[in-house]
C-alpha positions as CSV (number, residue, x, y, z in Angstrom):
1,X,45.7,-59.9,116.1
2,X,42.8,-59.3,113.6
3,X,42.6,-61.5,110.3
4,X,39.9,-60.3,108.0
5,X,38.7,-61.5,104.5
6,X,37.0,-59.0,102.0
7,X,36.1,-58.9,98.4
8,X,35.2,-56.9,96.2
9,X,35.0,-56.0,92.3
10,X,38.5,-55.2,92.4
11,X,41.5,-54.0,94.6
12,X,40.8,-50.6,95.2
13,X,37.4,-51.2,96.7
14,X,38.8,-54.4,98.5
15,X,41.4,-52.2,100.0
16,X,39.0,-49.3,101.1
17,X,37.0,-51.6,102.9
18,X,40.0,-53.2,104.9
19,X,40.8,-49.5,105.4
20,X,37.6,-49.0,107.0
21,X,38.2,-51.7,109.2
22,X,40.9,-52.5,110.5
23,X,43.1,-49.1,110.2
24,X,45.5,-47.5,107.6
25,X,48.3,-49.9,109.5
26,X,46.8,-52.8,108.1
27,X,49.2,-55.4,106.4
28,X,47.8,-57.4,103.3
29,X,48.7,-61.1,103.4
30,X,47.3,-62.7,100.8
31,X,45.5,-61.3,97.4
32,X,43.7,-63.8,94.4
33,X,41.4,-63.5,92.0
34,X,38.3,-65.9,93.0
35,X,35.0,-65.9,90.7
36,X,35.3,-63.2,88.7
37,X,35.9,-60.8,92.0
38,X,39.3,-59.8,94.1
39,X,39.3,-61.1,97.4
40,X,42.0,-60.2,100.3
41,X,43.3,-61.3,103.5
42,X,44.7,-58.6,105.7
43,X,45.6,-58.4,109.4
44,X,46.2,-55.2,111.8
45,X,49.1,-56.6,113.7
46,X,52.6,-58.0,112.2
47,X,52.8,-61.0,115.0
48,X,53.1,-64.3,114.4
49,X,52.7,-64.0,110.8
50,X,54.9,-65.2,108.0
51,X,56.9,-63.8,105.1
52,X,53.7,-61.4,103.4
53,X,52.3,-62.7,100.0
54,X,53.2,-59.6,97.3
55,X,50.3,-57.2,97.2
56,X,49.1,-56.3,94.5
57,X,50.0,-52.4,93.6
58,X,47.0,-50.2,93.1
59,X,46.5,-49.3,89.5
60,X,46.5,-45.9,87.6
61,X,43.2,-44.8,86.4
62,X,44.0,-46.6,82.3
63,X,45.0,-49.8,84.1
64,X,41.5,-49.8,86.6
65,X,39.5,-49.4,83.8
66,X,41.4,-52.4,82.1
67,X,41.0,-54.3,85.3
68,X,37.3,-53.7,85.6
69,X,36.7,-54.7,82.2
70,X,38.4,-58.0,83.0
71,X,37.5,-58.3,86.9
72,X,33.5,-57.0,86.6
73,X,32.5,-57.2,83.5
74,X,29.2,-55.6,82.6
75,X,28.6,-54.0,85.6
76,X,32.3,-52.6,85.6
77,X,31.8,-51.1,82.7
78,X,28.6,-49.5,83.9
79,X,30.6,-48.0,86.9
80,X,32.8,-46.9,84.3
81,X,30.7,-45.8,82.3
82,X,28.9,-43.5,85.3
83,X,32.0,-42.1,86.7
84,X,33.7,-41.1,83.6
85,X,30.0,-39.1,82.4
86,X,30.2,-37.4,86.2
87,X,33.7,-36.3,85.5
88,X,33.2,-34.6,82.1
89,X,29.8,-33.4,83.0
90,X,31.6,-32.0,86.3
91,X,34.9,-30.9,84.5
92,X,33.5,-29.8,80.7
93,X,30.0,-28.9,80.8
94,X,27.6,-31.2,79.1
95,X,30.3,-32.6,76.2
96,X,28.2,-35.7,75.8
97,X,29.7,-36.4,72.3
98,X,33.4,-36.1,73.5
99,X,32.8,-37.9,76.3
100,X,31.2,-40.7,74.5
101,X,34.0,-40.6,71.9
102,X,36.3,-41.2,74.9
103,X,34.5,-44.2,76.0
104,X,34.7,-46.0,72.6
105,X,38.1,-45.5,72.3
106,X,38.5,-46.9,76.1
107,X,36.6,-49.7,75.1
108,X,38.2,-50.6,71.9
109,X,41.3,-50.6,73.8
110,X,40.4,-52.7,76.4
111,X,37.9,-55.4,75.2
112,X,36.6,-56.2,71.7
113,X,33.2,-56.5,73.0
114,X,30.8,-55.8,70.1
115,X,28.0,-55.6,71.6
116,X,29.0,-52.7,74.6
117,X,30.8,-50.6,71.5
118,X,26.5,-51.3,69.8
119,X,24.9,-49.9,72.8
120,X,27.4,-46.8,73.5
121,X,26.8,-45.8,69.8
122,X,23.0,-46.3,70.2
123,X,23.7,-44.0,73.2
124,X,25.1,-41.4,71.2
125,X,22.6,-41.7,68.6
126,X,20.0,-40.8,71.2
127,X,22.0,-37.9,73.0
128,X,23.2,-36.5,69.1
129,X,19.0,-36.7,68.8
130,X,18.2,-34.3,71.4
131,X,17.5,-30.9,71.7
132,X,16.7,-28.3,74.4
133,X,14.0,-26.0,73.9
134,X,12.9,-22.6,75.8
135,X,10.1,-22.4,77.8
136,X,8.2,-20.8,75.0
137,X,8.7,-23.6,72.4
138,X,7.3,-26.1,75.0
139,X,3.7,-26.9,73.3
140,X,1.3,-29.9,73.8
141,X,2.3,-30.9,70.3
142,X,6.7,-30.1,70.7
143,X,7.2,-31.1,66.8
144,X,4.8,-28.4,65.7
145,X,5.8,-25.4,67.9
146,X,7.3,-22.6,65.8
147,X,10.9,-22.6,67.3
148,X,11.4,-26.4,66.5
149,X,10.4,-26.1,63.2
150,X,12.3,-23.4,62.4
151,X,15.7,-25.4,64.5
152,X,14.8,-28.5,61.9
153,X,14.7,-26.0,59.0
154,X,18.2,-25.2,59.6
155,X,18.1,-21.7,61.4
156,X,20.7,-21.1,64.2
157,X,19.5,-21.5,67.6
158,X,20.8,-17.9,67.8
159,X,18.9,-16.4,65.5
160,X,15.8,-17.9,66.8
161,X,16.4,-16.2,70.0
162,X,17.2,-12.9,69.1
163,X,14.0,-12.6,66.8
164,X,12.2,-14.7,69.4
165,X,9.6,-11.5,69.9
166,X,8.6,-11.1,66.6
167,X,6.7,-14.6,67.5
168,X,5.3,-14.0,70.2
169,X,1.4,-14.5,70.8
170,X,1.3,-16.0,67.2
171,X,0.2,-19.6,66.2
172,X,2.8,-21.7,64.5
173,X,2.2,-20.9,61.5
174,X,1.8,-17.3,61.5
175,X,5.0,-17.0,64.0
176,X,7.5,-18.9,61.3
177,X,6.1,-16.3,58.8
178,X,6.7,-13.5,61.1
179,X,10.3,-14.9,62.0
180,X,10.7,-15.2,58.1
181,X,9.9,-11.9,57.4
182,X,11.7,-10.4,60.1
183,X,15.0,-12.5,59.4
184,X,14.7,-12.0,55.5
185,X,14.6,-7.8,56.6
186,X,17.8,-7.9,58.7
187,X,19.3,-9.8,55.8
188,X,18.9,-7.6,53.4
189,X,20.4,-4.0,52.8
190,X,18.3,-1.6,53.7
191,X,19.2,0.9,50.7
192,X,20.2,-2.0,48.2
193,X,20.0,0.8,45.3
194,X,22.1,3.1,46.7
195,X,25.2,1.6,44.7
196,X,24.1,3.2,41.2
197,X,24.4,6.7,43.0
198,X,27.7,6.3,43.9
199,X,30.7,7.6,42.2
200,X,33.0,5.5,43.2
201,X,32.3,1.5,43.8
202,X,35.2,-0.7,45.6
203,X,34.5,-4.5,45.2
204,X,36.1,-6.5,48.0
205,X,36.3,-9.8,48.9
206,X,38.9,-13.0,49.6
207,X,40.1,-14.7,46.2
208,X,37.9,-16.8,44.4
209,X,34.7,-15.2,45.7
210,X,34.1,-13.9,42.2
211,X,34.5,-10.0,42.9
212,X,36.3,-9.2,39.2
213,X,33.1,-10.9,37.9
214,X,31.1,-8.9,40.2
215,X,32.6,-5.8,39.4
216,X,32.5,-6.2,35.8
217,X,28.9,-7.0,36.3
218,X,27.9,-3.6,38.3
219,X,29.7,-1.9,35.5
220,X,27.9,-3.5,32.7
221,X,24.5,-2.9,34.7
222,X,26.2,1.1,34.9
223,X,26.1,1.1,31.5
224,X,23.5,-0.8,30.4
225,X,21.0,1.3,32.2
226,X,22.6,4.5,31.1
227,X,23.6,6.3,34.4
228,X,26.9,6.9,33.2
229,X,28.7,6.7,30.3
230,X,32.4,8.7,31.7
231,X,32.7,5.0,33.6
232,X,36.9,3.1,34.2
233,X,36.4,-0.3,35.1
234,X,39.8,-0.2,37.6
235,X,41.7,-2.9,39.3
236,X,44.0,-1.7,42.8
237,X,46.6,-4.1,44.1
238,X,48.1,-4.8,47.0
239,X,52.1,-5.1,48.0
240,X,53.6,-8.5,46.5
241,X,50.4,-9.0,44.7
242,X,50.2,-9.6,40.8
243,X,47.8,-7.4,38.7
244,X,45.0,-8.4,37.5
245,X,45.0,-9.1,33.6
246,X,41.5,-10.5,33.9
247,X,40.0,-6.8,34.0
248,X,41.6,-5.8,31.2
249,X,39.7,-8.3,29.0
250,X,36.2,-7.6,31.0
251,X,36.9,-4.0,29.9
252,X,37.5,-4.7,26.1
253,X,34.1,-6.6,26.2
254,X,32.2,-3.8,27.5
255,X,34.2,-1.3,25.0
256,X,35.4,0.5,28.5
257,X,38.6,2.5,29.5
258,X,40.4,0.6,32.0
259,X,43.2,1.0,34.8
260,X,45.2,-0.6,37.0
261,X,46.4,0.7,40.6
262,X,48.8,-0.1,43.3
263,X,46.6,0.4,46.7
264,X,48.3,3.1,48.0
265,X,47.6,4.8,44.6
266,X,43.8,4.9,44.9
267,X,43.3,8.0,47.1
268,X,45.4,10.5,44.8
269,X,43.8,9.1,41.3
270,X,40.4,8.8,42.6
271,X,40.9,12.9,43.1
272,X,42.9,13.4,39.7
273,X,39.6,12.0,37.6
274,X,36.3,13.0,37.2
275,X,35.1,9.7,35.9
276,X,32.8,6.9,37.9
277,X,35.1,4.6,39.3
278,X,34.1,0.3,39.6
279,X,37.4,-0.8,41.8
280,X,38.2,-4.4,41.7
281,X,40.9,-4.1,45.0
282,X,42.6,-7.6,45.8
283,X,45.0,-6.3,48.5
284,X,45.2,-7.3,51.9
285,X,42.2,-6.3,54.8
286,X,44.2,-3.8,56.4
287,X,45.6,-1.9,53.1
288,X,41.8,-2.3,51.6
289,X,40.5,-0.6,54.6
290,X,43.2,2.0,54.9
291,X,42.8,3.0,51.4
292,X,39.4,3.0,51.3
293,X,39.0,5.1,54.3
294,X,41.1,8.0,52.9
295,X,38.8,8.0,49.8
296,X,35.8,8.7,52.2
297,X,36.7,11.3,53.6
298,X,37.6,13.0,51.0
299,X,34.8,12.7,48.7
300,X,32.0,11.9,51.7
301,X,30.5,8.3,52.3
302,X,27.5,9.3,50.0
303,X,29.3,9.2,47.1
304,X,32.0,5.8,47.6
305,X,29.8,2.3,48.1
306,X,31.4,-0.5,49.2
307,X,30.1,-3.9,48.0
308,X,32.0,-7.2,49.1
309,X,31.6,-10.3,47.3
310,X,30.7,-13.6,49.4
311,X,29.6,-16.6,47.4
312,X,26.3,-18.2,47.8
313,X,27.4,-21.6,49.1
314,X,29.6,-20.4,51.6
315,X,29.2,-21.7,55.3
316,X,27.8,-19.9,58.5
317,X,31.6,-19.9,59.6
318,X,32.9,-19.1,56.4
319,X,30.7,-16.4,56.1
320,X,30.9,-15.1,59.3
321,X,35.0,-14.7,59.2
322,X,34.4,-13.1,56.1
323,X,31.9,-10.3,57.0
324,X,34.4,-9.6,60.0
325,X,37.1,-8.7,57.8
326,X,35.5,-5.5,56.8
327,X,33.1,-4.6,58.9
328,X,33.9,-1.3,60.1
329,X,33.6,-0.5,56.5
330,X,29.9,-1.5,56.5
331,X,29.9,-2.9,53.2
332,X,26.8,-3.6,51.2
333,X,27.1,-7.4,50.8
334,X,26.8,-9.6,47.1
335,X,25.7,-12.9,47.1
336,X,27.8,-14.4,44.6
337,X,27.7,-17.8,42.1
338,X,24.1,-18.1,43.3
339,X,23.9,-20.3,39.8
340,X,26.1,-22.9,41.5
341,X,24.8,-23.3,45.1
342,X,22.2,-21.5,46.7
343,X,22.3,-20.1,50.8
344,X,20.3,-21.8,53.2
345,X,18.5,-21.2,56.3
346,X,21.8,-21.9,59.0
347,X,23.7,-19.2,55.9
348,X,21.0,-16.7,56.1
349,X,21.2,-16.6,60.3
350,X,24.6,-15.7,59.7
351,X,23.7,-13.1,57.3
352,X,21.8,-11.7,59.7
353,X,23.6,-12.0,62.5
354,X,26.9,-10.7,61.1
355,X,26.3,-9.3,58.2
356,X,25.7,-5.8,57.5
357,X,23.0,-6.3,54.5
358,X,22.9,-8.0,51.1
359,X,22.1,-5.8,48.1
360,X,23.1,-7.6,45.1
361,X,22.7,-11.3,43.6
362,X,24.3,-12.9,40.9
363,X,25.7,-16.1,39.4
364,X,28.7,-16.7,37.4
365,X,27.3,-16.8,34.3
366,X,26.5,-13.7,31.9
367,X,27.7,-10.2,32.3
368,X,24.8,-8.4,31.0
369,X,22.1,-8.5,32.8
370,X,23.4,-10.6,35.7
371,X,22.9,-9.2,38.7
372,X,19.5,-8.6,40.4
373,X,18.8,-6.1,43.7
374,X,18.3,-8.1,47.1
375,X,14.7,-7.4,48.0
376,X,12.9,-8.2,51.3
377,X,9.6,-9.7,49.9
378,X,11.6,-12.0,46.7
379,X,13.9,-13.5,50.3
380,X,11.0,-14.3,52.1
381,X,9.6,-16.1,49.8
382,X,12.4,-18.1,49.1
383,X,12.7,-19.4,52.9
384,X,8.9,-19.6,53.2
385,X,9.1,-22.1,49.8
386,X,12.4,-23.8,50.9
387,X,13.3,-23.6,54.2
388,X,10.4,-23.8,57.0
389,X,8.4,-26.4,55.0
């Protein structure tokens, strides 16, 4: 018979090790805690010994990391620490803020120490503080190179890529003026004007993104300008949906026929009249895009614009879901309530990105004379004032 005595930081190491030794047959006698550390006494042979001390079960993963917060204090943690960052890098990708969020809420449930939960959120300070570059925005001075200045400044990392060539061979300065120029012309339509030759003008959009102000404003600038006085300032609804008494007060202001239209309606009076046509339509994507395509091919896409109203202040993902919902319909796109919040640089990227051009500007404020044309130079200079300082 073979009696051994091993420690270790706690039982699942101790019982590797007698394991390793002496055979998976090996019978534990005795198991204590001694100095912070587990130590056991195990044989590889059932003779001559007495009734067996209970052994001590091996714990689940929760109750090990409990243990070796008790058993090994900081340097169980640290092996805690290291494995559970192998696992998620392993099983997740690089989720360093997940995974660190895991580890508080370990800790907090097994120890109160304050100063371990200090130094994991210092850690996460430091990781949230990173960033990787490409090769090309490696310089001897990082902070100045065009691509992280323009990441600071707000732009998506996406972006940066895609318009990457416009900077190539350029000092930093001239290559965040050449990215500027180049975002600020994918962001804006590239025949903002092309509205006021249109007969007929649908104004889309989700509620609240200020399209019956928009479209009251496009027929006021109609009028105001003289290029039509035979002009219906019309509002088309959708199934279920409530019309929209709002219009009809709009078009008493501007001494202007009005009328109102279920969805389904729009194709057949659009053909009964010979008048210019501003539709407010609040009606569901799929009707809206049904309807609007009928009224194409009948009258031919260079006489029906279609202009869809996103506010100003909206976010990249807000703005993004909402150029999806009518994309195949290319609309030209109107920054809206511009008086209340203006778009930033990580906006703009998504402009760019998914959007298919913005033509118009306005705020909420006056009718007359509120809305402006999107132009590439006046956008330009706005992000090379505001955004890549």
């Amino acid at each position: 018979m073979t009696t051994i005595t091993v420690t270790a930081a706690d039982t699942a190491q101790a019982m590797d090790k007698i394991v390793e030794r002496l055979g998976e047959d090996a019978l534990i006698l005795e198991t204590v805690k001694r100095n912070g550390r587990i130590e056991m006494i195990a044989t590889d042979s059932s003779d001559d010994t007495t009734e067996p001390q209970p052994v001590m079960s091996q714990p689940d993963s929760a109750q090990r990391g409990q243990l070796d917060l008790e058993v090994g204090g900081g340097s169980g943690f640290t092996d805690l620490f290291d494995q559970q960052m192998i696992n998620k890098v392993r099983d997740r990708g690089a989720g360093s803020a997940s995974t660190l969020d895991h580890l508080v809420e370990r800790a907090m449930d097994a120890s109160n120490n304050l100063d371990m939960l200090t130094e994991l959120r210092s850690i996460r300070q430091m990781l949230d503080g990173m960033m990787i570059t490409r090769p090309e925005g490696l310089d001897v001075t990082l902070g100045h190179a065009a691509p992280v200045r323009l990441h600071q400044a707000g732009f998506s990392s996406r972006a940066i890529q895609q318009l990457h060539h416009h900077m190539v061979g350029l000092d930093d300065d001239e290559a965040v003026a050449a990215f500027i120029n180049a975002l600020a012309k994918r962001v804006v339509h590239r025949d903002a004007e092309s509205v006021f030759d249109s007969r007929v003008v649908f104004v889309v959009g989700s509620s609240g993104t200020g399209k019956t102000t928009l479209a009251t404003k496009i027929a006021a600038y109609f009028k105001e300008h003289g290029i039509s006085e035979r002009m219906m300032l019309t509002a088309a609804t959708g199934p279920g949906i409530s019309a929209n008494e709002d219009i009809k007060s709009y078009a008493r202001l501007l001494n202007m026929r009005t009328m109102q239209l279920g969805i389904g309606e729009v194709p057949t009076a659009i053909m009964e009249t010979s008048n210019r046509l501003i539709i407010d339509v609040n009606a569901s994507p799929e009707d809206t895009d049904a309807a609007i395509r009928q009224v194409i091919q009948r009258l031919g896409s260079s006489k029906v614009t279609v202009v869809q109203a996103i506010p100003g202040g909206s976010s990249a993902t807000m703005i993004g879901h909402q150029c999806r919902l009518h994309h195949r319909l290319k609309p030209m796109i109107a920054l809206t309530k511009l008086d209340e919040c203006e778009a930033m640089p990580a906006e703009l990227s998504a402009l760019a990105l998914e959007g298919t051009g913005v033509g118009l500007l306005t705020g909420t404020k006056s009718i007359v004379g509120g809305i402006a044309i999107a132009t590439r130079p006046i956008l330009a200079q706005y992000l090379q004032e505001n955004a890549a300082k």
